[in-house]
C-alpha atoms as one frame of an Amber mdcrd trajectory, in Angstrom:
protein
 -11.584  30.748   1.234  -9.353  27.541   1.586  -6.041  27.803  -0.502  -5.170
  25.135  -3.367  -4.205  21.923  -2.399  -2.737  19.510  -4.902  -2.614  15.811
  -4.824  -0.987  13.038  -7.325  -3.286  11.424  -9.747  -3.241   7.412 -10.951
  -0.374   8.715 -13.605   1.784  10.442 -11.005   1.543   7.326  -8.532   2.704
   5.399 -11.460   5.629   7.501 -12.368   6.543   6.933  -8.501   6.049   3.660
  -8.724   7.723   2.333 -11.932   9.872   5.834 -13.177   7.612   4.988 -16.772
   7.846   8.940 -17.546  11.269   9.714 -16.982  10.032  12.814 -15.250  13.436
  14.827 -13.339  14.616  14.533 -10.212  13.360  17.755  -9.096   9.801  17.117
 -10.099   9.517  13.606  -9.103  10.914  15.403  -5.396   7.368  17.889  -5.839
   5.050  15.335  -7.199   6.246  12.911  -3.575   5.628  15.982  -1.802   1.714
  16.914  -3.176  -0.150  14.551  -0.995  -3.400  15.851  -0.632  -2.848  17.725
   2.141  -0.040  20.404   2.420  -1.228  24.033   1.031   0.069  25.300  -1.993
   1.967  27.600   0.260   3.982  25.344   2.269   4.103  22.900  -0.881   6.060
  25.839  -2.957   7.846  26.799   0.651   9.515  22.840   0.748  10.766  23.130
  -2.863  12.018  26.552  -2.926  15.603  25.465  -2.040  15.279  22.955  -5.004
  14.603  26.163  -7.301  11.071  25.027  -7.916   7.925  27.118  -8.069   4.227
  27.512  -9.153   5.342  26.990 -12.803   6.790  23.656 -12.045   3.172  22.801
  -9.856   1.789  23.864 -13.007   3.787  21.354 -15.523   2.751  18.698 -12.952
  -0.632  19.616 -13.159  -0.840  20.228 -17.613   1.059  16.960 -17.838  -1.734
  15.327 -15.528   0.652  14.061 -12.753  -1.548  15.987 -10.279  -4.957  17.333
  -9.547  -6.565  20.100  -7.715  -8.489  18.737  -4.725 -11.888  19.785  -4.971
 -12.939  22.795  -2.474  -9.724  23.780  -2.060  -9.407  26.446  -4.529 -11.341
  30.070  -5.032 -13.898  29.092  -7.777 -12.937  30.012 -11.486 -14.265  33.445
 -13.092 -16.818  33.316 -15.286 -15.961  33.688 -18.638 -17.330  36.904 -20.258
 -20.208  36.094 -22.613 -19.819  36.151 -26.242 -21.812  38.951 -28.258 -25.148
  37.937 -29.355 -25.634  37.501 -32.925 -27.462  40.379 -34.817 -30.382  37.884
 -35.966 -31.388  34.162 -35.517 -30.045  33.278 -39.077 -26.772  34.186 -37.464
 -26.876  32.739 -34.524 -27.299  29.261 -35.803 -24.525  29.520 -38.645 -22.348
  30.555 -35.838 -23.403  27.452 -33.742 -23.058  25.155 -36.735 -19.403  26.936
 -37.009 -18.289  25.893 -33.863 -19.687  22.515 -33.559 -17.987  21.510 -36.694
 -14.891  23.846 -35.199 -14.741  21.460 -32.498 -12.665  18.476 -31.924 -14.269
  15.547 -31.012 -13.724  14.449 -26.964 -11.323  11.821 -26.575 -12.244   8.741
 -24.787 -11.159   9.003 -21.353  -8.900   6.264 -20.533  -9.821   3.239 -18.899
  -8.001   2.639 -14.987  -4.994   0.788 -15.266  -6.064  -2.933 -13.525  -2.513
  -2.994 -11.322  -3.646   0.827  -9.727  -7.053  -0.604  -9.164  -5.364  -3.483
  -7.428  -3.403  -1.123  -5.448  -5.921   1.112  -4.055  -8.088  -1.772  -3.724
  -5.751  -3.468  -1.273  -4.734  -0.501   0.686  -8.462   0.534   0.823  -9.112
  -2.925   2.583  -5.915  -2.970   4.253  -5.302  -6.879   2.947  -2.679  -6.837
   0.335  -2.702  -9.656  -1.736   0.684 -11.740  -2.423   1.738  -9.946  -5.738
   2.208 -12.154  -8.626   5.147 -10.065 -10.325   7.894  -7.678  -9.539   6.207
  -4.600 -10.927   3.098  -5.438  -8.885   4.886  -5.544  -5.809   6.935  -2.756
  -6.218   3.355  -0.899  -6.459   1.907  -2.358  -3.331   4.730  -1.242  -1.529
   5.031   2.195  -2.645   1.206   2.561  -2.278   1.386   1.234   1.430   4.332
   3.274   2.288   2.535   5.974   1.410  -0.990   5.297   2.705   1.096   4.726
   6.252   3.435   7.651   6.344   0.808  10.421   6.072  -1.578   8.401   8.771
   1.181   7.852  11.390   4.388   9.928  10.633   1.663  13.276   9.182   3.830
  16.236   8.133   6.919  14.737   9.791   7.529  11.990   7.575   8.698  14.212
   4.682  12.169  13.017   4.758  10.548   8.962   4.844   8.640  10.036   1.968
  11.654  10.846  -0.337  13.675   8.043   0.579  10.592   5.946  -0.498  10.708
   8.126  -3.895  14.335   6.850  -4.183  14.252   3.585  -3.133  15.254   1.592
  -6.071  12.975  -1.991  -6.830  11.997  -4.243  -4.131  15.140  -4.243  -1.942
  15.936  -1.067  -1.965  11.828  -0.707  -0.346  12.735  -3.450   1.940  15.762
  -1.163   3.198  13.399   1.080   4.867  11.495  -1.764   6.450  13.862  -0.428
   9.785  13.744   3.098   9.612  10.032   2.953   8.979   9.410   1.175  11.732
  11.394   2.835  14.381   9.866   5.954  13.652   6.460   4.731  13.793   7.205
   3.345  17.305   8.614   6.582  18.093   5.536   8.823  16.656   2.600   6.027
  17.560   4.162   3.332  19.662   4.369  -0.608  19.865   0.348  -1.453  19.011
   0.313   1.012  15.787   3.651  -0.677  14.859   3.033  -4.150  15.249  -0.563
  -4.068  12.806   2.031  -2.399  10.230   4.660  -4.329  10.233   2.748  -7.325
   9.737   1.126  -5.648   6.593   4.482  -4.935   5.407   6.151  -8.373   6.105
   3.532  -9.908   3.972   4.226  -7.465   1.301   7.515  -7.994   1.266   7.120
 -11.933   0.731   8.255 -12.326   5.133   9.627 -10.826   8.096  13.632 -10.795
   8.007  15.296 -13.603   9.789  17.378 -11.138  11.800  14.522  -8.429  13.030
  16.377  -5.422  14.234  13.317  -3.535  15.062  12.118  -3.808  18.789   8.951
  -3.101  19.243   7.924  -2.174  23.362   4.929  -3.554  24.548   1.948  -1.436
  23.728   0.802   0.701  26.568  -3.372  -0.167  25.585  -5.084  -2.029  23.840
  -7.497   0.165  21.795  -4.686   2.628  20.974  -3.642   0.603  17.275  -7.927
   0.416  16.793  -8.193   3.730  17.934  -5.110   4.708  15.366  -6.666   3.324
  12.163 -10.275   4.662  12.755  -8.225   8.009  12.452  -6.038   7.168   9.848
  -8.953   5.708   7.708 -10.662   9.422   7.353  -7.467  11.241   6.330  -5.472
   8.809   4.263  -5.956   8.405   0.139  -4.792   6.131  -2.258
């Protein structure tokens, strides 16, 4: 029986994204860190310094920042059943009791168009030029993330909080360097050169003084090769 594994929904990518829910540092630091992937062991294990535990996972989840990934989980206990009415007169006043008991389902609410956009451009991995700020800012984040977990995995924890605290577009441009070099380092020179093109165009263009080298890749499948992998494990 797998354990829980937690990952962010639409609202919690937003709150990365654009800060819209004001949510503490601490808990923006554990929503970054539920990707999808880690356990709910080595989830609480990563926070623990930060004085965080299951009842912070569980704010997260109540205020619908993160979900349960299916099949991860031991399923729910039935609930007991309720006690049979003595006679059929009874049993249908006590349905027409709870029907009118009940509140009526709220309309769920439609997909905001800029996260479609997102995960429609990192699903076909051709962002389009963003047409404001705010949309840009979400590209980014949403590509930073898509690309850490597929070529940095369990590593790039300490990439993925500077992305949480990267302020605007510059301060996402900043790690244009960083990002980079530790892609070359964990992939190499073909896996680095298909992402920093995405990126450049992101970002509106490669810097006029590139201070990342990238080596010559070693083969030529190995950046195909890379994405085929990364397309079966990444979300967003």
């Amino acid at each position: 029986m797998s354990s829980s594994v937690y990952d962010k929904t639409d609202k919690g990518r937003d709150e990365i994204a654009t800060r819209q829910f004001r949510l503490p540092a601490r808990m923006r630091t554990l929503l970054v860190l539920a990707d999808g992937r880690r356990p709910l062991e080595a989830l609480l294990s990563n926070v623990a310094g930060l004085g965080l535990g299951q009842p912070h996972v569980d704010e997260l989840l109540a205020g619908g920042f993160i979900s349960l990934v299916p099949g991860t989980a031991p399923a729910p206990l039935q609930a007991a059943a309720e006690p049979t009415p003595v006679s059929a007169r009874a049993r249908a006043v006590a349905r027409q009791a709870t029907r009118a008991a009940a509140p009526a389902p709220a309309p769920a609410p439609a997909p905001a168009p800029a996260l479609l956009a997102v995960e429609a451009a990192v699903e076909l991995a051709a962002p389009v030029p963003a047409t404001d700020t705010v949309e840009q800012v979400r590209l980014l984040y949403a590509f930073y993330n898509r690309s850490i977990k597929a070529a940095l995995g369990l590593k790039g924890v300490m990439m993925q909080l500077k992305v949480e605290k990267a302020i605007g577009i510059e301060g996402l441009r900043a790690l244009r360097t960083p990002f980079l070099e530790a892609v070359i380092k964990a992939k190499g020179g073909a896996v680095a050169v298909s992402l920093r093109d995405e990126l450049d165009q992101l970002l509106g263009g490669a810097p006029a003084d590139d201070e990342v080298v990238i080596p010559a890749a070693k083969a030529a499948g190995s950046a195909f090769d890379f994405f085929n992998m990364a397309n079966g494990a990444v979300e967003y």
